[in-house]
N, CA, C and O of each residue as an XYZ file, in Angstrom:
432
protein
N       0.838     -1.185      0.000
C       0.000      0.000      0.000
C       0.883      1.249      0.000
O       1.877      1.456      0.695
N       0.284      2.087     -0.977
C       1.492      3.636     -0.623
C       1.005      4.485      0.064
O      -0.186      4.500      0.376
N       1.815      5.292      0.394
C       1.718      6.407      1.155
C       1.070      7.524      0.570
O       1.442      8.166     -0.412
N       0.007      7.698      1.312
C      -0.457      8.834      0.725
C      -0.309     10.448      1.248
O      -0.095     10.764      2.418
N      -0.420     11.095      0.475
C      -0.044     12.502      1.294
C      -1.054     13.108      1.478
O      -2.069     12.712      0.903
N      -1.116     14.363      2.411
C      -2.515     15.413      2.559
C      -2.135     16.766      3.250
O      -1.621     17.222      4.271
N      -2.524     17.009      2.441
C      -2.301     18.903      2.748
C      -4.145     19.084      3.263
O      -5.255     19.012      2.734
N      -3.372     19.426      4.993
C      -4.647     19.108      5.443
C      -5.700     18.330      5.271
O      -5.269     17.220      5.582
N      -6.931     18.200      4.939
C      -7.637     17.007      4.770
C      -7.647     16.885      3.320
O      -8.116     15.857      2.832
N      -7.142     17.897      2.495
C      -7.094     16.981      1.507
C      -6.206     16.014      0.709
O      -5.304     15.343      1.210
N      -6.488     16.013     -0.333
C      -5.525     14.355     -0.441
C      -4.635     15.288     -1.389
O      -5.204     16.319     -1.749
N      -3.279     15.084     -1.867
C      -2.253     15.882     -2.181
C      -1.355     15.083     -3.535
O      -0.279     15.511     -3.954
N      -2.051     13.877     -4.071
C      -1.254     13.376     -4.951
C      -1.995     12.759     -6.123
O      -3.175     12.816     -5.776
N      -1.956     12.381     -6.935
C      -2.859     12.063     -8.143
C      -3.272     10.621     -8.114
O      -2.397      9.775     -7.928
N      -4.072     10.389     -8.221
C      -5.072      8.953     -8.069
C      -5.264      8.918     -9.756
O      -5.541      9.870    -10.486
N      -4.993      7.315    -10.179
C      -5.623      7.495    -11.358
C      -5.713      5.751    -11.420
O      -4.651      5.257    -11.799
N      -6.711      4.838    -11.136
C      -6.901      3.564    -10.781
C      -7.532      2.987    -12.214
O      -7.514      1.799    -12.538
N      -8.076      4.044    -12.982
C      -8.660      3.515    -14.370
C      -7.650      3.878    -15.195
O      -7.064      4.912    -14.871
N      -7.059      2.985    -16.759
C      -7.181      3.357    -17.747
C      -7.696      4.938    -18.523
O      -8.906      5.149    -18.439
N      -7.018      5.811    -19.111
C      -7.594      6.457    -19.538
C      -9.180      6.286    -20.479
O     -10.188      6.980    -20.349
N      -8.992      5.326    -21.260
C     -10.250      5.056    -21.900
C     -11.304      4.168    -21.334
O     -12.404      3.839    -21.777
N     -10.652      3.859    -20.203
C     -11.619      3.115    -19.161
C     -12.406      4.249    -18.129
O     -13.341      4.045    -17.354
N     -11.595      5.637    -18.449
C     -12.167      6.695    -17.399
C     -13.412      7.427    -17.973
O     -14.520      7.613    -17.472
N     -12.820      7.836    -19.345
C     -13.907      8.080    -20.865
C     -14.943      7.426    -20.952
O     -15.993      7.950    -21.322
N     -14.829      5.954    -20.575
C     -16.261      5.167    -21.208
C     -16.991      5.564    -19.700
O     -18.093      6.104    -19.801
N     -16.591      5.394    -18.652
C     -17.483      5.238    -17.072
C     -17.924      6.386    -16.943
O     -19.147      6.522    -16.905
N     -16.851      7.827    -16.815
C     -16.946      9.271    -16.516
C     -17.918      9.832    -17.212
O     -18.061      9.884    -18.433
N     -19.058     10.549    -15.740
C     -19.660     11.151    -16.447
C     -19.576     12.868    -16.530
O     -19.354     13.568    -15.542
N     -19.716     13.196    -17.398
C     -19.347     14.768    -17.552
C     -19.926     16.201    -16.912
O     -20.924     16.662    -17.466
N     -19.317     16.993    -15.685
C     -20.300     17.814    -15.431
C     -20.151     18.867    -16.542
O     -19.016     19.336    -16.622
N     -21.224     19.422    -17.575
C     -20.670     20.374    -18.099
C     -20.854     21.473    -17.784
O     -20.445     22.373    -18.518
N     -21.517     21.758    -16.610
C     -21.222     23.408    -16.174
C     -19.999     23.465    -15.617
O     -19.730     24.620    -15.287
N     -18.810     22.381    -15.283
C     -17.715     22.948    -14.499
C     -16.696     22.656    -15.458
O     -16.658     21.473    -15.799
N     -15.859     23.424    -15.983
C     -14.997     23.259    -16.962
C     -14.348     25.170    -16.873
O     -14.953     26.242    -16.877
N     -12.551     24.726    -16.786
C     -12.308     25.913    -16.746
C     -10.830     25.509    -17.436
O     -10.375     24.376    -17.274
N     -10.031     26.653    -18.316
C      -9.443     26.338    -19.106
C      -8.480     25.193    -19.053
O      -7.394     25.220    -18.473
N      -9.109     23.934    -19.880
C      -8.552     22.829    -20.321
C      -8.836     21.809    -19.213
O      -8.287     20.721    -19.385
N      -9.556     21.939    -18.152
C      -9.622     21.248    -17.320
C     -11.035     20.701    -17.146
O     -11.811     21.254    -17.925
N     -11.791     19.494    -16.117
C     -13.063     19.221    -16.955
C     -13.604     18.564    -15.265
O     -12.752     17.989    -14.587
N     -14.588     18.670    -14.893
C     -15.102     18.133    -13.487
C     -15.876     16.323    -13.762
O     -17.071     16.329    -14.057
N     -15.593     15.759    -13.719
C     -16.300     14.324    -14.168
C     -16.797     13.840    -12.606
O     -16.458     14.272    -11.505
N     -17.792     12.706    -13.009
C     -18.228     11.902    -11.547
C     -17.922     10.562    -12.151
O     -18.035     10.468    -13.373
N     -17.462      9.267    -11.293
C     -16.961      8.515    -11.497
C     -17.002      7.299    -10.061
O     -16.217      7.323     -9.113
N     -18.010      6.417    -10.238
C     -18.147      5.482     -9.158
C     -18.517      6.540     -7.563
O     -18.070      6.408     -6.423
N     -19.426      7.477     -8.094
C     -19.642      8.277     -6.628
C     -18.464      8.952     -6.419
O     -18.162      9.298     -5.277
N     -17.787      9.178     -7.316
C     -16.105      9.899     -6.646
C     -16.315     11.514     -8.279
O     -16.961     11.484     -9.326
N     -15.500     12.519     -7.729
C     -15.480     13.425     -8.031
C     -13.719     13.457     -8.740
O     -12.662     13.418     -8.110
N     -13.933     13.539    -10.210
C     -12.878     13.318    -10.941
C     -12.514     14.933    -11.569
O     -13.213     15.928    -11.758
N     -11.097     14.633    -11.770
C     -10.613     16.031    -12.841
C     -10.095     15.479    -13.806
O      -9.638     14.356    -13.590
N      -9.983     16.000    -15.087
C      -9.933     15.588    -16.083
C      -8.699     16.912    -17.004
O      -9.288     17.988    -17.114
N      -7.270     16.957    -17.593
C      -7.073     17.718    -18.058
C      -7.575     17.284    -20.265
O      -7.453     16.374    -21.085
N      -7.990     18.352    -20.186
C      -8.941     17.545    -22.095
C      -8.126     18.901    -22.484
O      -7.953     20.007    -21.974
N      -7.744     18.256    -23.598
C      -7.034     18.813    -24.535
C      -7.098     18.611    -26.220
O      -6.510     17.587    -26.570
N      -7.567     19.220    -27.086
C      -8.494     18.875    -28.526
C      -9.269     18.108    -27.924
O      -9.078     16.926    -28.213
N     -10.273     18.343    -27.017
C     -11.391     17.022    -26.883
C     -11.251     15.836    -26.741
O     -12.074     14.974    -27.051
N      -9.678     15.600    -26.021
C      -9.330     13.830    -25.674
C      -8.776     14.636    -23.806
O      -8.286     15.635    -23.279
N      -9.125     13.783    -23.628
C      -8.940     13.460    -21.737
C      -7.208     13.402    -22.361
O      -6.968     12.952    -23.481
N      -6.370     13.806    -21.650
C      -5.048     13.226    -21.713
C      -4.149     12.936    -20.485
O      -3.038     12.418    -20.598
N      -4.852     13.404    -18.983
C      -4.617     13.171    -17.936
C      -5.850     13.316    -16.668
O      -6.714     14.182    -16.535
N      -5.635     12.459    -16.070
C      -7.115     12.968    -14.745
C      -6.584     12.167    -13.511
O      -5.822     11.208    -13.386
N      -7.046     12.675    -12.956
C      -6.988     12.227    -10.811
C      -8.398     12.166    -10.363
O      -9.222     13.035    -10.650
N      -8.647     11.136     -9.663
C      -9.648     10.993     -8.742
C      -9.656     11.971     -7.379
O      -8.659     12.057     -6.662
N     -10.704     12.582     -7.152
C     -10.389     13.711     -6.080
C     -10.916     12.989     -4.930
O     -10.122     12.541     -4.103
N     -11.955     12.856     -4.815
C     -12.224     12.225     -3.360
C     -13.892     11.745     -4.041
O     -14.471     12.036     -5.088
N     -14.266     10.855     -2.808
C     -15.631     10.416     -2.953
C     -16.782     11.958     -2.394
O     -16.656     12.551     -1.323
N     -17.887     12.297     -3.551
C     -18.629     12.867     -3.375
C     -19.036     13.268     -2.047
O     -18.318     14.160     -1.595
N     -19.920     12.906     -1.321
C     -20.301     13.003      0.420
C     -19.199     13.337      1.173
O     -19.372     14.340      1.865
N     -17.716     12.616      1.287
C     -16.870     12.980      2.070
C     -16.576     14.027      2.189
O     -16.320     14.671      3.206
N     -16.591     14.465      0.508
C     -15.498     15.660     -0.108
C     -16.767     16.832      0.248
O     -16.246     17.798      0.804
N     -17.961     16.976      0.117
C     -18.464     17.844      0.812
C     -18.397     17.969      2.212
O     -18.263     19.024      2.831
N     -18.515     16.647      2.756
C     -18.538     17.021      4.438
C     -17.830     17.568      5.180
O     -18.082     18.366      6.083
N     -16.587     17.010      4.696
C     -14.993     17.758      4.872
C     -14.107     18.887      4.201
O     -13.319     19.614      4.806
N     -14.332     18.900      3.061
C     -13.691     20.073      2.495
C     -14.501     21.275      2.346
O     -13.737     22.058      1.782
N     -15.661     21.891      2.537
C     -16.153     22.798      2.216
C     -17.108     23.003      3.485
O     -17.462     22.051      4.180
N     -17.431     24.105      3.687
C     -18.494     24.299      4.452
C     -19.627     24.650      3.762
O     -20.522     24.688      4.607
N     -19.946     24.849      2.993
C     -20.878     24.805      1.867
C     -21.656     23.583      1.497
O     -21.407     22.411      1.214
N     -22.594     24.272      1.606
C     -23.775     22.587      1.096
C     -23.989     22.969     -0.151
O     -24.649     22.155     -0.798
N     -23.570     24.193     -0.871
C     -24.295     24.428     -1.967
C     -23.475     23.500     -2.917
O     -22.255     23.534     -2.759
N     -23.932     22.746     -3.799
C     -23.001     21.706     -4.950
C     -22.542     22.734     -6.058
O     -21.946     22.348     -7.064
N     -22.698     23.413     -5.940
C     -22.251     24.698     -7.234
C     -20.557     24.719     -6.499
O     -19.512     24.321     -7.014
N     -20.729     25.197     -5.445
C     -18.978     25.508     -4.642
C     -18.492     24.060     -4.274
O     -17.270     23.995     -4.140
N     -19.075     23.059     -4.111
C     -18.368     21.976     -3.560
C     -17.882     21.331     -5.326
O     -17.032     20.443     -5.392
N     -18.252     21.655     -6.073
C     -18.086     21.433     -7.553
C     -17.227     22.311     -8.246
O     -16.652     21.948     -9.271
N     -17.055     23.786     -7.618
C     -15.754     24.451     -8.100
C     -14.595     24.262     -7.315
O     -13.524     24.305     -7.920
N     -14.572     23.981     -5.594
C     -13.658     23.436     -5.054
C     -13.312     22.298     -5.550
O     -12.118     22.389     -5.833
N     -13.684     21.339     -5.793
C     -13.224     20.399     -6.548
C     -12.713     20.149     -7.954
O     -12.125     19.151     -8.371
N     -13.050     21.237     -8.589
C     -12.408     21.235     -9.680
C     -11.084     21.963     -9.436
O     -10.097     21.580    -10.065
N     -10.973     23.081     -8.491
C      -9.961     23.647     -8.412
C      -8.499     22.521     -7.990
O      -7.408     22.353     -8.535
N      -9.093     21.978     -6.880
C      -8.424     21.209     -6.323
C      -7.565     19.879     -7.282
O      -6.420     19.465     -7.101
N      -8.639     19.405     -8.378
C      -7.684     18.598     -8.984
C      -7.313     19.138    -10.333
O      -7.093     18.270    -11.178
N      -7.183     20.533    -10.758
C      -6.567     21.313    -11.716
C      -5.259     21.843    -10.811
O      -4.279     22.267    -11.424
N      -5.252     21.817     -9.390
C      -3.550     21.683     -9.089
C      -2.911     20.221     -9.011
O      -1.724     20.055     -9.292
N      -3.802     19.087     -8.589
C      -3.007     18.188     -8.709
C      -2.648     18.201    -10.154
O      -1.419     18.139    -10.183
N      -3.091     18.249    -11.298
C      -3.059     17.913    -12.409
C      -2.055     19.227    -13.107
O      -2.029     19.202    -14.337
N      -1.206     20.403    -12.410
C      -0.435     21.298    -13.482
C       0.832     20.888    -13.192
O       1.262     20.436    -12.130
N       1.424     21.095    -14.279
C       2.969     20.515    -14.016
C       3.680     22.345    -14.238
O       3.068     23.355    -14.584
N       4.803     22.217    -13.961
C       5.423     23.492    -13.898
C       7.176     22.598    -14.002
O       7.426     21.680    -13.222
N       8.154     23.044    -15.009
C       9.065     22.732    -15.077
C       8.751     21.442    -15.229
O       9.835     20.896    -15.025
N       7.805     20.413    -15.504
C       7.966     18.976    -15.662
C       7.746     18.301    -14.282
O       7.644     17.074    -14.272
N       7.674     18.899    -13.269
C       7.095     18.346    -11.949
C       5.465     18.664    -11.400
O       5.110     19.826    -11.599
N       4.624     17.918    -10.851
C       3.200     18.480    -10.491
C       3.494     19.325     -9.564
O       4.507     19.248     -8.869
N       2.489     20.340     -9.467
C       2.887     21.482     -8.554
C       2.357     20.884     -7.314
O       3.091     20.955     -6.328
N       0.813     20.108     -7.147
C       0.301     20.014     -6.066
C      -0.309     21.292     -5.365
O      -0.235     22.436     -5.815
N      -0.927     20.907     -4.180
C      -1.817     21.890     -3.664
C      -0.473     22.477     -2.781
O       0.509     21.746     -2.657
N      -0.494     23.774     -2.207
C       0.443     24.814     -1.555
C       0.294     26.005     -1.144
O      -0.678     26.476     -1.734
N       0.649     26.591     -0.590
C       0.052     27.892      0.061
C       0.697     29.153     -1.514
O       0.309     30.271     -1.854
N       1.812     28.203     -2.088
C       2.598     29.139     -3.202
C       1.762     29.263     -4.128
O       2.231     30.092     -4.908
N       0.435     28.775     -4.612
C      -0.097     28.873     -5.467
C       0.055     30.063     -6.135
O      -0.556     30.264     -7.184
């Protein structure tokens, strides 16, 4: 089992347990949350990021399971903010800078 990391409660490293085209066929698409090149998916009750690029997925992380990820990360019940926190959240796991992921950080 690996080690996982967390910047505070959230989870700090990229999950990716499907196949890309195994994520495509299951993932379903939110399309109100999409912000440049990046894409909000749901996936087995879990809240996915997606980086799409010409209209192909070419990288994504599993963020956390739906219910948790509201109960704990947001104080917000509204799903509009628990749906942009979450997208935010795995558009940092997902940027690379110099060829390394930046991850979540106060340096943002």
């Amino acid at each position: 089992m690996r080690d996982t990391k967390y910047f505070g409660n959230l989870i700090n490293e990229r999950q990716t347990p499907y196949k890309i085209r195994e994520f495509e066929e299951r993932a379903i698409a939110q399309k109100k949350f999409r912000d440049k090149g990046y894409q909000l998916y749901i996936i087995d009750d879990n809240y996915a990021v997606a980086r799409v690029k010409n209209g192909k997925i070419t990288r994504y992380t599993i963020v956390g399971n739906m219910d948790d990820y509201k109960e704990l990360y947001t104080n917000s019940r509204d799903n509009e903010a628990v749906c942009r926190q979450a997208l935010y959240h795995g558009a940092c796991l997902l940027t690379r800078r110099a060829g390394r992921t930046i991850g979540l950080g106060y340096d943002l």
